[in-house]
C-alpha positions, -999 to 999 in steps of 0.1 A, spaced: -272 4 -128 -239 5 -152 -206 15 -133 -224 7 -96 -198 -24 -90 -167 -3 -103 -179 25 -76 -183 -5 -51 -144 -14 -55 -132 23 -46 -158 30 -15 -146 -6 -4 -109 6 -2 -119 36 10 -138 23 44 -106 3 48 -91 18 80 -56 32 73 -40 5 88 -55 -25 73 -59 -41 33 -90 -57 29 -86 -93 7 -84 -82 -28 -123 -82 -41 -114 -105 -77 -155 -115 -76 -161 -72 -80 -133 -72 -104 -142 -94 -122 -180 -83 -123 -165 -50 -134 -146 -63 -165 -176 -86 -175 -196 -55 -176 -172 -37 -198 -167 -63 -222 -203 -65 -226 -213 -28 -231 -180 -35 -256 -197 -57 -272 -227 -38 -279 -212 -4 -289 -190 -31 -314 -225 -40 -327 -243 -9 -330 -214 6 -349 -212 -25 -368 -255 -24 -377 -256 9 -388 -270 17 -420 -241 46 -432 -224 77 -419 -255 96 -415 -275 75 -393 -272 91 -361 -297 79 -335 -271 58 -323 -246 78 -314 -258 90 -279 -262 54 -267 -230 45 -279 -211 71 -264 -229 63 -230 -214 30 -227 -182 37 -243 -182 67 -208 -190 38 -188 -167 19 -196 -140 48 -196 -157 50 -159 -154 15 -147 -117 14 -158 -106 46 -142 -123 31 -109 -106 -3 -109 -69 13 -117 -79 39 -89 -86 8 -63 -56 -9 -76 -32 22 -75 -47 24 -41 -38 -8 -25 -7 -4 -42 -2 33 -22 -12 8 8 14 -12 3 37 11 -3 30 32 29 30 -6 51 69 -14 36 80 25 47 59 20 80 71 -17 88 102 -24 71 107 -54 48 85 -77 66 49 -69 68 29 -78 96 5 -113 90 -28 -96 94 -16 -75 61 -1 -105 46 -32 -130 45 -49 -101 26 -21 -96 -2 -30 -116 -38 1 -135 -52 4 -107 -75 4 -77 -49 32 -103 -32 54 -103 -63 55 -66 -69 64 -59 -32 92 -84 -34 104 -67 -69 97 -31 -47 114 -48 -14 146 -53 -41 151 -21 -57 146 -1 -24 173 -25 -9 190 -20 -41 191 23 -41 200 19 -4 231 -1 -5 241 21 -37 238 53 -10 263 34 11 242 15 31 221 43 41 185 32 58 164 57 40 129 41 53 140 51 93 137 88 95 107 104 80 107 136 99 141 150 110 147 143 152 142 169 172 174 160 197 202 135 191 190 113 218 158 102 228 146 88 261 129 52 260 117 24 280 127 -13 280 90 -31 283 113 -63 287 143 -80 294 166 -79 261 198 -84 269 231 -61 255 227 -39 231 257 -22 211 252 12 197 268 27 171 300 39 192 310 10 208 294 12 237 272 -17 255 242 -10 271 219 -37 291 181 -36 283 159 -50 309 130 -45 318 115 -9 333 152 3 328 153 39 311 180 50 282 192 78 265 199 66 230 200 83 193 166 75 174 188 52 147 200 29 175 159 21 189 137 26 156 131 -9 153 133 -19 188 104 3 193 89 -9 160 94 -46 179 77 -34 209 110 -39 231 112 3 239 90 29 240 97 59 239 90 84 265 101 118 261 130 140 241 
């Protein structure tokens, strides 16, 4: 049935779990374009074969696949603005370097635009000062947050000079800036306000 594939490519992204990208489907996509260029093709011809303005009884066919194929190209820019918002929501979530299950799943393509998005996010950042806009989503609740070391990691400097030593099962008091991305590491966890 027309536009079944194009609906394929969204319910496929959507079935995705949040936290995973699915290997971009190029066989459905390209099933997808063949069928519009087809159903092209044959609203080309129909519009081409008939006999003069007045002939009519082709109208209503031709305006079913030219809605089709409206259809099947709103679907695939809906599953690639998807992945896209994917992607997106990974380089806020992760930082600059996405995890490799996420990675083996990205086409060249998808890699190239989150280098070019990796650049201009660095790029506003260091223009705010150096400001690390991707670390605090929702405003902290406290200035300091109490975490866990889950390992031995040695000194760690926060921001006012001050040396702290991280091993393991040792509990700190430290402002969410300074253990974001140890916690993102797996180093800390945190363990109450």
């Amino acid at each position: 049935m027309l536009g079944e594939k194009a609906v394929a490519l969204v319910k496929e992204l959507h079935r995705s779990t949040p936290e995973q990208l699915p290997t971009l489907n190029e066989d459905l996509i390209r099933q997808v374009f063949t069928e519009m260029n087809a159903l092209y093709e044959a609203n080309k011809r129909d519009i081409e074969e008939r006999d003069d303005d007045t002939d009519d009884k082709m109208i209503p066919s031709i305006h079913m696949r030219h809605t089709t194929i409206e259809h099947d190209r709103r679907c695939v820019v809906a599953y690639a603005k998807g992945r896209l918002a994917k992607l997106t929501r990974f380089r806020w979530d992760h930082g600059a370097v996405l995890p490799p299950d996420i990675q083996v799943n990205l086409h060249e393509q998808e890699r190239q635009w989150m280098a070019r998005y990796n650049k201009a996010l660095a790029s506003y950042m260091m223009a705010t000062g150096g400001l690390d806009i991707t670390q605090h989503h929702i405003p902290p609740k406290s200035l300091k947050i109490q975490v866990r070391c889950l390992q031995d990691y040695g000194e760690l400097e926060t921001d006012t000079g001050d040396v702290i030593m991280l091993t393991q099962n040792s509990e700190h008091y430290l402002p969410p800036s300074q253990c974001e991305a140890l916690i993102k590491q797996g180093i800390l966890v945190h363990i109450g306000s």
